[in-house]
C-alpha positions, 0 to 999 in steps of 0.5 A: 285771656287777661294778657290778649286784653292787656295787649290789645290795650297796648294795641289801641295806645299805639293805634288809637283807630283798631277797631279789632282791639276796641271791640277786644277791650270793650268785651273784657272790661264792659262785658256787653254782648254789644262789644261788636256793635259799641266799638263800631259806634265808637270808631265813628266817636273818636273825634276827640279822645277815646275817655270822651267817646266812651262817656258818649257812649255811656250816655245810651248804654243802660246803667251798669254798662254806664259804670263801666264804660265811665271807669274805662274812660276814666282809666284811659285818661289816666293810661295816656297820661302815663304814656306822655311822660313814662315808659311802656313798662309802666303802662303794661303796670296799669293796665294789669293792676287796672284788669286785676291780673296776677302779680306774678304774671303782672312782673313778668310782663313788665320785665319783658318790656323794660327793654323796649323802653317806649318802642311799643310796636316792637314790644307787641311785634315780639309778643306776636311772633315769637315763640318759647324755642325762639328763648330757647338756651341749650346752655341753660342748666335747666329744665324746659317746659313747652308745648308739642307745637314749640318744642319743632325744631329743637332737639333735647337729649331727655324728653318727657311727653306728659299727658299722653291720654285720649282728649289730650294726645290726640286733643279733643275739643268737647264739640269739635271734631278731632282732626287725628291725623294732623293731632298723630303728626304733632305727636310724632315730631314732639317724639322725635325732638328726643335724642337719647331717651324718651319717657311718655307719660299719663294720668289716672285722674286729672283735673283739666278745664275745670272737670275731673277727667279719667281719661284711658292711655293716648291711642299712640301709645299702642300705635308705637309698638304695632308701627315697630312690629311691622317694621321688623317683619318688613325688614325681614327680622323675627319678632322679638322675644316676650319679655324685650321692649321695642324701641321707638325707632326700631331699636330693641330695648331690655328690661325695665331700665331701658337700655337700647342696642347699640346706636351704631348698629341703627345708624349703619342701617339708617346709612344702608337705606339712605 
């Protein structure tokens, strides 16, 4: 939440007029629940600068949303000051000492940026559009961590699915209708960016969103082995034998280590069926 208000602080030194970004900024820092209203009132204020707009409009707002807007204005002042004359490295410095974000995620931020110098609309175009597989080195000797919507379109040799509970895979909001098959397709393309070997993972306990949840395995989980089943009768093939692991895709596996059949054999009958 504290990088969306940082960049829409960016947003606004680039375009002074965005009354998207005003209203964003105005209900972080003054946290009123007129933001909406207050930003609609400062569009029509910003015949000067917006230091002097928001000083208006501390002039109507009860005392504590005073305090605030005057130390937005204040800071605002001193943000554009470093503007004129410093690089957008330095603003991003600002305004995440100014919103009291970590130093950690403080320095990645600005060592994002350094290379954009004093192009701010590229630098905020980037943090728009781009994704963690856009940054993505196959060279790389390390681990990679992203999301199922990331991970489309990469292929690793390992994969680890972590978090395969209900409420989590498929994600389910505390108010919101799940939309299961949309969440069963996602899960299904994170599967599949595994080449050699897949690991699928849950947690007795966990603490997400501020709340201990035990929650029970991910319902894909037992639709994987009941999808290979039917495909086995389908192909005209016996049930494997109690004790023989099925493969994800359609493979048959032995024993605790895992050791699937052999991958020419799947890849002639993918072949056959093509």
């Amino acid at each position: 939440a504290g990088v969306r208000v940082l960049l829409a602080g960016l947003w606004l030194l680039e375009s002074p007029a965005s009354l998207l970004h005003l209203e964003g900024l105005l209900a972080a820092v003054v946290r009123a629940d007129t933001a909406a209203a207050d930003a609609q009132l400062l569009s029509h204020s910003l015949l000067s600068t917006l230091p002097a707009a928001l000083q208006q409009l501390a002039g109507r707002c009860p005392a504590s949303q005073q305090r605030r807007l005057q130390k937005l204005a204040d800071f605002w002042a001193n943000l554009e000051a470093i503007w004129a004359t410093q690089s957008l490295a330095a603003c991003i410095e600002a305004l995440a000492v100014f919103l009291e974000l970590s130093e950690a995620l403080s320095r990645q931020l600005v060592e994002r940026a350094l290379p954009f110098g004093r192009r701010c609309r590229d630098f905020l175009e980037m943090a728009l559009l781009e994704s963690a597989g856009d940054r993505f080195d196959l060279r790389a000797d390390r681990v990679t961590l992203m999301t199922f919507h990331a991970a489309k379109g990469l292929e690793f040799p390992v994969v680890f699915l972590a978090g395969c509970e209900e409420g989590v895979a498929p994600y389910q909001r505390l108010d919101d209708p799940c939309d299961l098959e949309e969440e069963r397709r996602i899960f299904y393309v994170a599967m599949t960016r595994a080449r050699t070997q897949l690991i699928l993972s849950h947690a007795r306990r966990r603490f997400l969103y501020g709340r201990r949840q035990e929650n029970p395995p991910s319902r894909f989980i037992g639709e994987i082995e009941a999808a290979l089943l039917e495909l086995h009768l389908r192909e005209g093939r016996e049930p494997p034998p109690a004790g023989i692991q099925l493969g994800l895709f359609g493979e048959e596996s032995g024993g605790a280590g895992g050791q699937t059949t052999s991958q020419q054999s799947w890849k002639e009958r993918k072949h056959a069926k093509l």
